[in-house]
N, C-alpha and C positions, 0 to 999 in steps of 0.2 A: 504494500500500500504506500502511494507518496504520501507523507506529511503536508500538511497545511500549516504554516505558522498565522497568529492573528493580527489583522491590519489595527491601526490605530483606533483606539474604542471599540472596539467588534465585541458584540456578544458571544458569547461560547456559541449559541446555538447557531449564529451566524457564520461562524468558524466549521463546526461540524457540516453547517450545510455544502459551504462551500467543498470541504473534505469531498462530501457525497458524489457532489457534481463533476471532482478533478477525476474520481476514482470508477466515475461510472457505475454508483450504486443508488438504482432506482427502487428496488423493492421494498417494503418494508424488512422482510424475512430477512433479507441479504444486507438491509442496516442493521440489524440485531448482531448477524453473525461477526457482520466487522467489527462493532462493537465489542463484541464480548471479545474475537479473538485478539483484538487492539490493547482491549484493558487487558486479559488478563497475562499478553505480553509485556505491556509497561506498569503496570500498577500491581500486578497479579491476582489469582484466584478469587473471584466474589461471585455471591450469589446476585444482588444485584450491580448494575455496571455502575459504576460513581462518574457522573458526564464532567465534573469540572476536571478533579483529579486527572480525569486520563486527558484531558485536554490541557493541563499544566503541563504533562509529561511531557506531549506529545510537541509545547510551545516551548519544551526543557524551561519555564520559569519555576521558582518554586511557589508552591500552593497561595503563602497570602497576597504575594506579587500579583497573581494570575485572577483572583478574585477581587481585587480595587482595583485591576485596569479592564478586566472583560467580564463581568458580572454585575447584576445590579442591585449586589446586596450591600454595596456601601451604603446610597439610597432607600431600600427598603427594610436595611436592618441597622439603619443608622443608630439607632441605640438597642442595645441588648439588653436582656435580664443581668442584672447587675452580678446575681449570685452565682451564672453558669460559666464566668472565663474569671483569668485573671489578664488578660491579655489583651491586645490592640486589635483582636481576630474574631474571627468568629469558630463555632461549634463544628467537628466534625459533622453533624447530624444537619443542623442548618444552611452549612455548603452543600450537603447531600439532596437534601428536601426543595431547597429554596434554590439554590445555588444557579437554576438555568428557569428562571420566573422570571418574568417582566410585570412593571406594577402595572398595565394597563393594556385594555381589550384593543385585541388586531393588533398590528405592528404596522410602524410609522415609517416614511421615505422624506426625504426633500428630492424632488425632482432633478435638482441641477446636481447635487452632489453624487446623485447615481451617475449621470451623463458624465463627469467630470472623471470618476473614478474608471467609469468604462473607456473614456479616451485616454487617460495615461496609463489604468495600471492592464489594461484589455479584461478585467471585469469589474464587478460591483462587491459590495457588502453595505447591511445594517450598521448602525449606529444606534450606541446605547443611548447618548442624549437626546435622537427623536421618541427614545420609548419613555422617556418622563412625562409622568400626568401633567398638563396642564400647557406640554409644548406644540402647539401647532406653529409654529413659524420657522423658519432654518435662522438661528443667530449670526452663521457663516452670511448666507445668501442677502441679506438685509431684509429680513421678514419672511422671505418666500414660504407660503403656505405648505406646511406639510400632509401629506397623503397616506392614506390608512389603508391598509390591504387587509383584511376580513377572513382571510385563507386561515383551515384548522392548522396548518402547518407553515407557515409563509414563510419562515428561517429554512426552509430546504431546498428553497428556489430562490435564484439573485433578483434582488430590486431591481434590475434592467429589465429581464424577462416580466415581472411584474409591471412595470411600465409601459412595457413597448405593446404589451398584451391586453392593455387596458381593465388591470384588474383591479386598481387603486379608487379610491372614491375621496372628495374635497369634504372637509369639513363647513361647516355653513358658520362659523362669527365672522364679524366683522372686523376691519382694521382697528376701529375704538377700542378695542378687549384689549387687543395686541398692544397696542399704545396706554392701555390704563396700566396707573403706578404700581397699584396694587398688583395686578398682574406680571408685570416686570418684577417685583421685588419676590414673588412666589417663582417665579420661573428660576431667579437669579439665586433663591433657597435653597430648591431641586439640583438644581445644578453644583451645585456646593458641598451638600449635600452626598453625593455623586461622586462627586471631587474629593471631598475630605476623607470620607470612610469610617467607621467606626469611633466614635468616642469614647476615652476614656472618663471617669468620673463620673459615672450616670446620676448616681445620688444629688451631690449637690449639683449638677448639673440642672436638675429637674427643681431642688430649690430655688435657685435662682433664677429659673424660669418663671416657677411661681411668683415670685418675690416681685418679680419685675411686673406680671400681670396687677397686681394688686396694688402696686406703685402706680398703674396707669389708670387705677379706678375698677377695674373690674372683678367682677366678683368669681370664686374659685368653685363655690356649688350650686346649685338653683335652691330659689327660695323664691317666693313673692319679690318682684319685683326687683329678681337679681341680671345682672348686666355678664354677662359672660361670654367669652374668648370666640366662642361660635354665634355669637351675636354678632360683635365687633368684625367678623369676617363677612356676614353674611350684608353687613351694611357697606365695608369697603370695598366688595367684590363686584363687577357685572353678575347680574343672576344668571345671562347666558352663560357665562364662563363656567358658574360652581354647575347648572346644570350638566352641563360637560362633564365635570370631574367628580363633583361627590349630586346627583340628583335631589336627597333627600333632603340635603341641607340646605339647599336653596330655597327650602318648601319649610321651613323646621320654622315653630312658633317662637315671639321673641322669650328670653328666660326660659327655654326648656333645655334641659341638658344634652348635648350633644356627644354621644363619647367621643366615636373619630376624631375628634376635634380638642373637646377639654380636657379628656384625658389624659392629654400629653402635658400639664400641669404637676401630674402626682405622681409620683413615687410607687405607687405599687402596681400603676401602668408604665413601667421604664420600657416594656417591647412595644410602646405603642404606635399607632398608627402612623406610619410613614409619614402622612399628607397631613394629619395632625401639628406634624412637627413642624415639617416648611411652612403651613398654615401661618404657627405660632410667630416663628421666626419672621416671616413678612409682615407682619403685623405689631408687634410686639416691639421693633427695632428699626432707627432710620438705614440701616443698613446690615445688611449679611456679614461682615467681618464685625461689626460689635455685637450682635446676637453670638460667635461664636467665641469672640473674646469676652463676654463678659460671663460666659456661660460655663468658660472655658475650664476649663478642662486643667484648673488648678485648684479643683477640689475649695476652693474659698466662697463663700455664701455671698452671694446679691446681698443679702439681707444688713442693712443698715447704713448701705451706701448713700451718698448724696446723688440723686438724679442730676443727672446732666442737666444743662439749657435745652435742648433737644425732648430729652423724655419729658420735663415740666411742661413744654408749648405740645407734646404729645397728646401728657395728659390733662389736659386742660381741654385738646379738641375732641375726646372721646368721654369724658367723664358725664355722667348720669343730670341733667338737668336737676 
């Protein structure tokens, strides 16, 4: 079998497809056999095949290399259970489970950068930053709309053939979404997010999350006429946007508790929901590098700081009449 190595941001599963395509394996049967015969020459003997691992192997990187640059669990498991590592990584079990997941239905193209890829490198691959919730635009291209292919499989065929074949379908917002601040600063989360990879210091991480919500005026549980963190979004946000990416919440009463959303305040949701997080951090913070330095990852509590000039005029524009 010739090896595949992975192009810049490629998903694993982008990576194998490509494999499939070089080596001329069309069947399902006959990707199982590769597989297993692949794994259990580089990684050896299992019952079942672990896709990232033998796709480390196969890129010769070692394993956490290989999941913060082509997996999107930086992103999706940007904060872990506090109590399962001691480390900057993730779980054998959660590379295994999660490890070749995209957080969001169908998978994404930018048009030009398929074409682009196909005239210098004479083929195509996925990119992990179109499969981020809430990305429709190519940030390369100057906004260019990105495209959603709908296939049960669509990592096993290249984004060219998906194009040229007309199997892509256009998203419907408008330019305003793309251009709303809110939106930019959630895209610019995600991406970060993506980019940073696992946190250390979950605990006071999430303190000072909290800490900060509470400094801004908002409230951390529901009660009569409490103001909370899935409020504050669902008022900064386009409704067509959040329908896009979380439906319910764009529909959610004012002061009703949101988990996906609020949960990411508390301590005993530290796995919580990805989009939670970016939510937070978009909101929360006039920028993505102080959401992450203040959150950071030196273990030190928000708790009893002096607010900036920034978060006062913050919270002053979101505070409760």
């Amino acid at each position: 079998m010739i090896p595949v190595l992975p192009m810049a941001d490629e998903p694993v599963l982008s990576q194998f497809g490509r494999w499939y395509q070089l080596n001329r394996i069309s069947t399902v049967q006959d990707r199982m056999a590769a597989l297993q015969a692949a794994s259990t020459e580089r990684v050896g003997p299992r019952t079942a095949i672990p896709t990232v691992a033998l796709a480390a192997h196969m890129s010769e990187m070692d394993m956490l290399t290989y999941v913060r640059m082509h997996t999107m669990l930086p992103f999706m498991a940007f904060r872990t259970d506090r109590h399962a590592l001691d480390n900057p990584g993730w779980s054998a079990g959660t590379i295994s489970t999660r490890g070749h997941l995209t957080p969001r239905s169908g998978v994404w193209l930018c048009p030009s950068c398929v074409k682009e890829d196909q005239a210098f490198w004479g083929f195509s691959f996925w990119r992990r930053a179109h499969q981020l919730p809430g990305v429709f635009w190519c940030e390369k291209h100057s906004g260019e709309s990105l495209r959603r292919v709908a296939d049960k499989e669509p990592f096993l065929v290249s984004p060219w053939k998906c194009l040229v074949e007309g199997k892509t379908s256009a998203h419907t917002l408008p330019e305003s979404v793309r251009d709303n601040a809110s939106v930019v600063m959630f895209n610019s989360a995600c991406q970060t997010m993506l980019d940073q990879g696992r946190i250390e210091g979950d605990s006071s991480a999430q303190k000072n999350l909290r800490a900060r919500a509470i400094s801004l005026g908002l409230h951390v549980r529901a009660s009569a006429n409490s103001y909370l963190l899935s409020d504050l979004v669902v008022r900064n946000f386009p409704r067509e946007f959040l329908v896009q990416i979380m439906p319910a919440l764009a529909s959610k009463s004012a002061g009703k508790y949101f988990a996906a959303i609020d949960d990411a305040l508390w301590d005993q949701f530290i796995g919580g929901h990805a989009l939670g997080n970016a939510f937070a951090f978009a909101t929360l913070y006039p920028s993505i590098d102080q959401a992450l330095s203040e959150l950071s990852l030196n273990g030190k509590s928000a708790k009893g700081r002096s607010p900036n000039s920034a978060a006062v005029r913050s919270a002053e524009s979101i505070r409760l009449a």
